[in-house]
N, C-alpha and C positions, 0 to 999 in steps of 0.2 A: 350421264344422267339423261333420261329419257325425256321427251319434250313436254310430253301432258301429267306428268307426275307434279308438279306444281298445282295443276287444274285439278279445282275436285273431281272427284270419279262421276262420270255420266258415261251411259253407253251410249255412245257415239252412233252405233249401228241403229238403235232405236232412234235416234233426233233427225237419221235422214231418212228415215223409216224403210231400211234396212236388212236386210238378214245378213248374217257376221257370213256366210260362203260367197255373198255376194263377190260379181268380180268389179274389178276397178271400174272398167267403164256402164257397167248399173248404178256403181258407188256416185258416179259422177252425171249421169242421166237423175237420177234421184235430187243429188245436189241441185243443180241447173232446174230442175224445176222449181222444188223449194224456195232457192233465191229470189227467181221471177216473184213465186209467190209474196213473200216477207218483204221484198225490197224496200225502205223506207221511201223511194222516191217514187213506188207502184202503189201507194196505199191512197184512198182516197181523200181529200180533203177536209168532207163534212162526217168523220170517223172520231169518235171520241178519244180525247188526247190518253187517255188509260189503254186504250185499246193499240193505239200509235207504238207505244211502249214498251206492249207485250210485244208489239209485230217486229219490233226493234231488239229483242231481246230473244226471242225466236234465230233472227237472220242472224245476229252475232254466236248465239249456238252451233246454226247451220254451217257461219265461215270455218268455227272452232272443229268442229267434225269434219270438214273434207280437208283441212290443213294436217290432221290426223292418217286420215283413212284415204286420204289420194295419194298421199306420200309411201311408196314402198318401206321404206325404212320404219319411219315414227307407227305405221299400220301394224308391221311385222311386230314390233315392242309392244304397242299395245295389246294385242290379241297373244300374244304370250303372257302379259300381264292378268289378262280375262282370266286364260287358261287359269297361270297362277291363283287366282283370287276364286277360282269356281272350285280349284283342287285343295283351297283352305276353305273350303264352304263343309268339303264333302265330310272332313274328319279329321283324326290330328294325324299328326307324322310317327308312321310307325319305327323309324331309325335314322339317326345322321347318316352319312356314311361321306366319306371324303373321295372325289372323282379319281385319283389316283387308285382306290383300292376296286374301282371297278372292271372292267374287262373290255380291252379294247377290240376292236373286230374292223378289218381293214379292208373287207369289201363292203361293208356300206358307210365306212368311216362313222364309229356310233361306238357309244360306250355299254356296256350292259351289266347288270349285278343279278342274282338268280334270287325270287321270292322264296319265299316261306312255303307260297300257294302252289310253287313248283313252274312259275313260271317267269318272267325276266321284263325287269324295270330298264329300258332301253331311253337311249337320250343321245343325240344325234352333236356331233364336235360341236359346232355354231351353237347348238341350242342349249351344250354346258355351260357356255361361257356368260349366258344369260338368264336362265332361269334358277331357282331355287327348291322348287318341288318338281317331282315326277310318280307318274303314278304308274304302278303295274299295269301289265299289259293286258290282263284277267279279270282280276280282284282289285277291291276297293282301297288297299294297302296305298299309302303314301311315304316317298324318303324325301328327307332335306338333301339339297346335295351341295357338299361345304368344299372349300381349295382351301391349300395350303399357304398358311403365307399371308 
């Protein structure tokens, strides 16, 4: 189970005010400011306590995002999950298809099936094992991709 799936969906890349190509260490320049900024014990005194609150609930987003997006792993799942969640935006799925009936190809270690559009829905060993949509490599076509078992 992935770590932020419990947490409502926030784009994380937006709270450290981000872009998703960003590399680690921007991810973390970004962070390290913000903190400074928000820090409950950086905030002023005579700051109305509503305001104390938001600054506190800012910093607690900001920790939730680089515990995400600093970490190699929980980063990788999420931005797969983007992925996923932008490619259920774009339209529905145009066929199941079960990873086994796809076509393995063993110089870039990667699965493929051939479109409709004539050209091929590719999806990489690691990234079968975790995702569920894939889109053509052309065309706007979408497959669910289901295992056996």
């Amino acid at each position: 189970m992935m770590a932020f799936e419990q947490i409502p969906k926030k784009d994380w890349y937006s709270i450290l005010g981000a872009d998703p190509s960003a590399s680690v260490s921007d991810l973390k320049q970004k962070y390290q400011k913000l903190v400074l900024m928000y820090h409950p014990d950086k905030q002023s005194a005579d700051v109305p306590a509503g305001t104390v609150e938001e600054c506190i609930q800012k910093f607690i987003e900001i920790d939730q995002a680089w515990k995400i997006l600093g970490n190699e792993e929980t980063k990788k799942e999420y931005d797969l999950q983007r992925h996923e969640d932008d490619l259920r935006n774009m339209g529905p799925v145009d066929a199941q298809v079960y990873l086994e009936e796809m076509c393995w190809n063993e110089d870039d270690h990667s699965f493929s099936l051939s479109c409709r559009c004539g050209e091929k829905y590719s999806v990489s060993k690691d990234e079968a094992e975790e995702v569920t949509l894939i889109s053509c490599d052309t065309c706007s076509l979408i497959i669910e991709l289901l295992h056996y078992g």
